[in-house]
C-alpha angles and dihedrals in degrees: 000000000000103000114185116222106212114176123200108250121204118200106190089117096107128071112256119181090241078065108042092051092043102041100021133263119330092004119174144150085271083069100063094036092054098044089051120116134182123264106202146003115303096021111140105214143190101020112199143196122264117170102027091037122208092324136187120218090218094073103071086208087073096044090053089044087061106039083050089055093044097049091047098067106042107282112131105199141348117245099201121200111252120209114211123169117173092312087315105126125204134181098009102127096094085053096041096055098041086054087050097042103038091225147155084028099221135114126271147179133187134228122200110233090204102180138112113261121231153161084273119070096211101071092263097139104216114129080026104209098180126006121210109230127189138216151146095250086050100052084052101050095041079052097056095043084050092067103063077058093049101046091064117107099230096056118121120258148191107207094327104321127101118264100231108174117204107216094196106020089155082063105065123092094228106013084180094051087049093046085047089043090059104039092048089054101047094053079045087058094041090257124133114237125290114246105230123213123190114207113222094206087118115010102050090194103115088173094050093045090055104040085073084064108255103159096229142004117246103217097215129205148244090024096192098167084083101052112104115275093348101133102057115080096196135094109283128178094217088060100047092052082053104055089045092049099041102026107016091244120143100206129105097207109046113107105218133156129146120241104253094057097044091055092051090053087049092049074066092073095036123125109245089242149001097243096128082002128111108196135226130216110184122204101215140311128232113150094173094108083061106039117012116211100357086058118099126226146218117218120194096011082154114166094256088059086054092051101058101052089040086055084048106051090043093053096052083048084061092055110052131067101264126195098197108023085214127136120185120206110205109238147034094164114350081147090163087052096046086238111125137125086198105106119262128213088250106042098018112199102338097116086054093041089059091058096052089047089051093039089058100041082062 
């Protein structure tokens, strides 16, 4: 079975002037992921680049660098975040140039990271810095911007039409008149139809995502809405008895859990099987660099973890009756999330080494 292996790809690793306003002068991810420390015994902060070193995405030898490292062990294709507001574009500088220049060549999808921005990393929308707003004419217009993307060659595509992924679905108005709005634009522009994904990162209703009339669910990960007491920042005394049963940590706000144990509660919420479903294998989570002590950690998220929930869910991929024979891995470089296949200064490439094990083994 050809199983196509597509990571999330984040480009804020290049200065903007919103950030730079926002954040202060030459911001970018690299600042969250330099100041971070570590919390607690056996926190391994901050986690640092090795083989791409500290880069920028303006320069395209980067972005070759990293497309030729990807490729060579086993990725298929990068999806990048795209940032629409209203019209109102960021970070697209990394996606822009690689359209004009034709390079890296190397296949590409986007997902629409549809969400507010705020003070808070984690969609919650106080200090609000940039509202996403909604409308007809927008939909149009985003539509219309979207098919210079989908008539490269190198897009990525479901039997001919464009893999467009939804980060927040449960957030437009009309999610059917959107899907409609898109699809309609792209025939009027001689394109096939795009092939539209809902996440469920936020909305776990894979029936009612789909009844709008997304093609395909897009089984996110990590989910960490459903860990226990993940989403209170506060002091909690069930929190506290379980750090100090589980990690010998006596704090009652820290968020910790180790990978293999966050992966099993998650399998609660997952569809039975894959059958309109893309799945989803993350590499680790550590948000710390983000946001400190109200962040929540991973412990032991080891390759060999990782391994092990990236061969199931591509078994069970294997088994159902895809539309799509696509996996994403989440992420490329989420580094402030401690979510990244790009090699590290501790581990090296060994994330990345267990996909090309489990690519070849297809």
């Amino acid at each position: 079975m050809d199983i196509r292996f597509i990571a999330l790809y984040l480009p804020q690793f290049h200065p903007i002037k919103e950030n730079n306003s926002w954040w202060g002068e030459g911001f970018t991810e690299w600042t969250n992921v330099t100041k971070a420390k570590p919390l607690f015994k056996g926190h391994q902060q901050p986690i640092l680049p090795a083989d791409l070193g500290f880069y920028d995405l303006r320069l395209e030898q980067t972005r070759i660098d990293q497309a030729q490292m990807a490729k060579e062990h086993g990725i298929d294709g990068f999806c990048y975040y795209h940032y629409w507001f209203h019209g109102k574009r960021l970070i697209e500088r990394p996606a822009i140039e690689m359209l004009a220049s034709k390079k890296p060549d190397f296949p590409f999808c986007f997902c629409w990271a549809n969400e507010t921005w705020s003070r808070r990393w984690i969609g919650d929308e106080q200090e609000v810095l940039l509202k996403q707003d909604y409308s007809d004419q927008d939909d149009e217009d985003h539509a219309k911007y979207l098919c210079d993307f989908f008539a490269d060659d190198r897009y990525i595509k479901i039997d001919s039409r464009p893999l467009f992924v939804i980060y927040r679905p449960g957030d437009l108005p009309n999610p059917t008149k959107t899907i409609e709005t898109m699809k309609r634009v792209a025939l009027e522009k001689g394109l096939k139809e795009p092939f539209l994904v809902a996440s469920n990162s936020h909305l776990w209703d894979n029936d009612k995502l789909l009844s709008f009339g997304f093609d395909s669910i897009l089984n996110f990960r990590p989910q960490l809405g459903i860990l226990p007491y993940a989403n209170n920042d506060e002091f909690e005394w069930g929190r506290l008895k379980r750090n100090m049963k589980r990690f010998n940590l006596f704090d009652g706000k820290m968020k910790v859990f180790d990978y293999k144990e966050a992966v099993e509660i998650m399998q609660i919420i997952e569809p039975e099987n894959f059958n309109r479903v893309i799945p989803c294998a993350f590499v680790g989570w550590d948000n710390t660099a983000r946001r400190g002590e109200k962040g929540i950690v991973m412990l032991k998220n080891d390759p060999e973890y990782f391994e092990n929930e990236l061969r199931r869910v591509t078994e069970k991929l294997k088994n159902s009756n895809s539309n799509s024979n696509i996996l994403f891995i989440n992420a490329w470089n989420e580094w402030a999330e401690g979510n990244k296949l790009e090699p590290d200064s501790k581990i090296g490439k060994d994330h990345l080494e267990v996909v090309k094990k489990i690519k070849s083994s297809l």
